[in-house]
C-alpha positions in Angstrom: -115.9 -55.5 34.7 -117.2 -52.9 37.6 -115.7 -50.1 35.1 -118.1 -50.7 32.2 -121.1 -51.0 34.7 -120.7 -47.5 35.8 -121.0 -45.9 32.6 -124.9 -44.6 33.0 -124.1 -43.0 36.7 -126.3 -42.5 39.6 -126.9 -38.7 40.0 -124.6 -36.9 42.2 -121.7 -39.6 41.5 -119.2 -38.2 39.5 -116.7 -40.7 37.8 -113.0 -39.3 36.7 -112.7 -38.6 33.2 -110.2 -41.4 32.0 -112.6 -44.5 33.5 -115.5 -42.5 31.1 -113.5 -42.1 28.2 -112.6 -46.0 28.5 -115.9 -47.0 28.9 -117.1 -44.9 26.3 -114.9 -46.9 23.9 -115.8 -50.2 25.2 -119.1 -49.3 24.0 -118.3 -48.0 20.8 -116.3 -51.1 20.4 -119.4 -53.0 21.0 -121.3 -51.1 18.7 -122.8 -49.1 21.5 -124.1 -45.6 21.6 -120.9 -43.9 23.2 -123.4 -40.9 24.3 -121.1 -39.4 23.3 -114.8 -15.8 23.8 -111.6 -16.9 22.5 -108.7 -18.5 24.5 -107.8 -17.7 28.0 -103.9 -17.7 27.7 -101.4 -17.6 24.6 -101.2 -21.1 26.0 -104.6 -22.4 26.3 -105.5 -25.1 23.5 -109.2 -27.3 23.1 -109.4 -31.1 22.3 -109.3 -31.9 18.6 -108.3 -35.1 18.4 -112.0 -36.2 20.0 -112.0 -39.6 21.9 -109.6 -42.2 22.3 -109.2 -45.2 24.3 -107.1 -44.5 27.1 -104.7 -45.9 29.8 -106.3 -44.9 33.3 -104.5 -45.0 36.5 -106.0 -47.2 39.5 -107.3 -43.5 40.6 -108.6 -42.6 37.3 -106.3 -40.3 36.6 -104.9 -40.3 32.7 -101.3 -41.9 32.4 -99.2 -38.9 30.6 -98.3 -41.4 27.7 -101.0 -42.4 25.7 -100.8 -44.5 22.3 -104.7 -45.6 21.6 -103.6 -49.3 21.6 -101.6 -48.3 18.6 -97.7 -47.4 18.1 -98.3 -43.7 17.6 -98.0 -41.8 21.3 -98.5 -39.1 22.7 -98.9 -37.1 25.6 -101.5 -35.6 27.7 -102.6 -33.3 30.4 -104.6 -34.1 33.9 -107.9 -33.7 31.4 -106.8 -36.3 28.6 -106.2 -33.7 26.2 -102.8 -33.9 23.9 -100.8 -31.5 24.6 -97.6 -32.8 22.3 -96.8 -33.7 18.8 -97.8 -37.6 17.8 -94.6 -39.8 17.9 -93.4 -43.9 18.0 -94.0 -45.9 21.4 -90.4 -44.2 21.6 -91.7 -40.7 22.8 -91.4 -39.8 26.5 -93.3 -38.4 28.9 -91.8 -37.2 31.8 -94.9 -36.3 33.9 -98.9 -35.6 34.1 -99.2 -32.0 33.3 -101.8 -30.5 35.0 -105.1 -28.6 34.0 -105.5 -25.7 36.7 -107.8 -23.3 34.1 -110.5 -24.4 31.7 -112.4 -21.6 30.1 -115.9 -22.7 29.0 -117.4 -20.6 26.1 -121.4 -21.5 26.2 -124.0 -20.5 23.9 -127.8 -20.4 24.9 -130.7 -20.7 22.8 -132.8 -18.0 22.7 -135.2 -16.6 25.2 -138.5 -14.7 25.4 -137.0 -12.1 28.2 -133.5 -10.5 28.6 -130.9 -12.0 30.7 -129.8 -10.2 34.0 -125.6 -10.6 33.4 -125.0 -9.5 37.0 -127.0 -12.7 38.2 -125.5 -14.9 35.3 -122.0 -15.9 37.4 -124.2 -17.0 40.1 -126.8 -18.6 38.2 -123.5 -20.5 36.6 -122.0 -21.4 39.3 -124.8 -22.6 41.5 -126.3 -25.0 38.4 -122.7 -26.4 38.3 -122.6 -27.1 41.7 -125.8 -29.2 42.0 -125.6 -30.7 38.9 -122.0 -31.8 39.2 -120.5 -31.6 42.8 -118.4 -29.2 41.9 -117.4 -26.3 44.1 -119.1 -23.3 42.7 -116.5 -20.8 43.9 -113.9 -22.2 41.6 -115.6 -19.9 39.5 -113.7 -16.9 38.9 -115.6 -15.2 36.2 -118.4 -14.7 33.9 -118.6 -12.8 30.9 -122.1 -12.3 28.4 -122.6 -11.3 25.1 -126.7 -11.5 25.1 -126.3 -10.2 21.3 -124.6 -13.6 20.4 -126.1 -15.3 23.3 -122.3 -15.9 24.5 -121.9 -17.3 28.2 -117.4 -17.3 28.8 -117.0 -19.2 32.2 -113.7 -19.3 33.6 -113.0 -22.1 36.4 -109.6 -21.6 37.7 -107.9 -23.4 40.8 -104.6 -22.2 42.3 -101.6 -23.9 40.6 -100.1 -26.8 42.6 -103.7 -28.2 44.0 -104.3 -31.7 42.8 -107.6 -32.0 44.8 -109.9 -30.1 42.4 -110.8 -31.5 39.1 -111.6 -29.8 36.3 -111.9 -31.5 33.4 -114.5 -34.2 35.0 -116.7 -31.0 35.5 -116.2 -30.1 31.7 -116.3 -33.3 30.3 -119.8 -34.2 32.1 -120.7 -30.7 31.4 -120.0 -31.1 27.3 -122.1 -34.2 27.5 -124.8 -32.6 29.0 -124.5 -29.8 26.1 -124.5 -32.2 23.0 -127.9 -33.7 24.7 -125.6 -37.0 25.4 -125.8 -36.8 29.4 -123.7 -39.2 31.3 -126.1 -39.2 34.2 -129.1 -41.3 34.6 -131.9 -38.7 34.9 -130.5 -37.2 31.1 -131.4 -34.0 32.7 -129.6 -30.7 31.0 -127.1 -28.3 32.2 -129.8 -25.2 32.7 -128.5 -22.2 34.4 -131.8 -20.4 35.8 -131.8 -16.7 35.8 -135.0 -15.0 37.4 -136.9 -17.8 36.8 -136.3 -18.0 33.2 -133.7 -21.5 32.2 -131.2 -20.7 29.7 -131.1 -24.1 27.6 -127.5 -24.6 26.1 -126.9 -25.5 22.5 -123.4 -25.5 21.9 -120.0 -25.6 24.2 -116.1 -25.0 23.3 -113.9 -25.7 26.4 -110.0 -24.6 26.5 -107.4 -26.1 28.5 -104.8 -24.0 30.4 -101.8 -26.3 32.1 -99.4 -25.3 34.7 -97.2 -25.7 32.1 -97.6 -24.8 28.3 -97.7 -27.4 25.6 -95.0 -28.3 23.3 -96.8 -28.6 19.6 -94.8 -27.7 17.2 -96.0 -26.4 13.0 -96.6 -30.1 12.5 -100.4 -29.4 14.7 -100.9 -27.0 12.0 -104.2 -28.3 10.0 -104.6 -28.7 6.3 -107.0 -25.3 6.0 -104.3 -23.3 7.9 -101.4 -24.6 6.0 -103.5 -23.7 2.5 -103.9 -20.4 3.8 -100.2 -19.9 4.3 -99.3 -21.0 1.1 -102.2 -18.7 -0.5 -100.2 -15.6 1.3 -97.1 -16.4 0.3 -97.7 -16.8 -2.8 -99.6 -13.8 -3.2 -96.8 -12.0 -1.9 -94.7 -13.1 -3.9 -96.6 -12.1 -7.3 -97.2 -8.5 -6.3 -93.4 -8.6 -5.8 -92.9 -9.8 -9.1 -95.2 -7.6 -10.6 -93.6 -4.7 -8.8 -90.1 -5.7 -10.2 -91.1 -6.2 -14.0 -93.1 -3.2 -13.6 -89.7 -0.8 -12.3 -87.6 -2.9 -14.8 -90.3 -1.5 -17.5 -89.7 2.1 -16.3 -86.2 1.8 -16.8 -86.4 0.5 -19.9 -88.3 4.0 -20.9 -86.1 5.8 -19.2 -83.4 4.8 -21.3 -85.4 5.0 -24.5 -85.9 8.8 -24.0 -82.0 9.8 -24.5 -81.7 8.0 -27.9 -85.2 9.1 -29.7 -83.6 12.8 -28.4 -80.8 12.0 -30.1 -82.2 11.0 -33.5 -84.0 14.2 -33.5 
């Protein structure tokens, strides 16, 4: 097939996300290498369900039901990403949600000479455009933190345009981060600043659609649950504590009449 071909891609020729995605597990399948600042919005959310093999339009755009070739479903947004509970082949999904923000929070290794922030968003923005095709003025901001070498990228497009796509950018971008580049020359993402290449060593995107996702306390992981349970129940023994304690007081209370009258 012509999609599997196309996994190692010519520089400069960008491939959507969903044909990747598929031929990364086609490869995995094979037994393959797959080469494989805090949110945005109340709304924003990141991918933690990882890859999955998935139902690609004849554009290469993600159908908004997915199931995995299995009979738990769910759906997704414009970049893949679950933006539901899991259900049965049963769940519906009334449209392809759209990503129109993705917030990229980057972290460099370190460097002999201090990084010029005023230069950084251009420095970003250029190295994103020749590495991936992308239209650098999609981004809208750039924040630094040189202490914990912290690069927050946002790349926003106006809501309604389904021309721009941002998750291929981030997708080909997290590659290039995890030293799994899904172009031939296996170059790196290297923003250059003065001269001086700021090398990346680890990359958290988050999603925000056009509209917000629908999980529910059932996304809620195992460690978060535990935690919740912990508090509660601490809660609940300093109110039991408090109540035997005031039930102790009044038992004194009530003691001091009688001795007084035996006296």
């Amino acid at each position: 097939m012509v999609l599997f071909s196309i996994f190692i891609i010519p520089l400069l020729s960008v491939v959507p996300k969903c044909f990747l995605m598929k031929a990364e597990m086609y490869r995995a399948r094979k037994g393959l290498s797959t080469r494989t600042g805090g949110k945005p919005d109340k709304t924003a959310f990141v991918d933690n369900d990882g890859i999955y093999d998935p139902d690609c339009e004849t554009t290469g755009a993600f159908r908004a039901k997915q199931c995995n070739n299995t009979k738990e479903c769910w759906c997704v947004n414009s970049a893949g990403v679950r933006r539901t509970d899991k259900g049965d082949e049963s769940l519906r999904c009334e449209k392809l949600v759209e990503t129109y923000w993705v917030r990229l929070e980057l972290k460099h290794k370190p460097v002999n000479n201090a990084v010029d922030a005023a230069k950084l968003q251009a420095a970003i923005a250029t190295a994103i455009q020749n590495r991936y095709s992308f239209d650098k003025t999609f981004v809208k901001e750039v924040e630094y933190d040189p202490e914990a070498r912290l690069i927050v990228v946002d790349v926003k497009k106006e809501k309604g345009d389904r021309k721009a796509d941002l998750s291929r950018m981030a997708y080909y971008m997290e590659k290039d981060v995890k030293v799994l580049p899904l172009f031939k020359d296996q170059a790196k993402f290297e923003p250059s600043v003065d001269g001086q290449k700021l090398e990346m060593e680890d990359i958290l995107v988050y999603y925000v659609d056009e509209e917000g996702p629908t999980f529910t306390m059932k996304r809620l992981t195992g460690g978060v649950i535990a935690v919740i349970v912990v508090v509660i129940l601490a809660v609940a023994a300093g109110l039991l504590v408090l109540y035997l304690a005031r039930r102790r007081e009044r038992g004194y209370s009530k003691a001091e009449p009688r001795e007084m009258e035996a006296m």
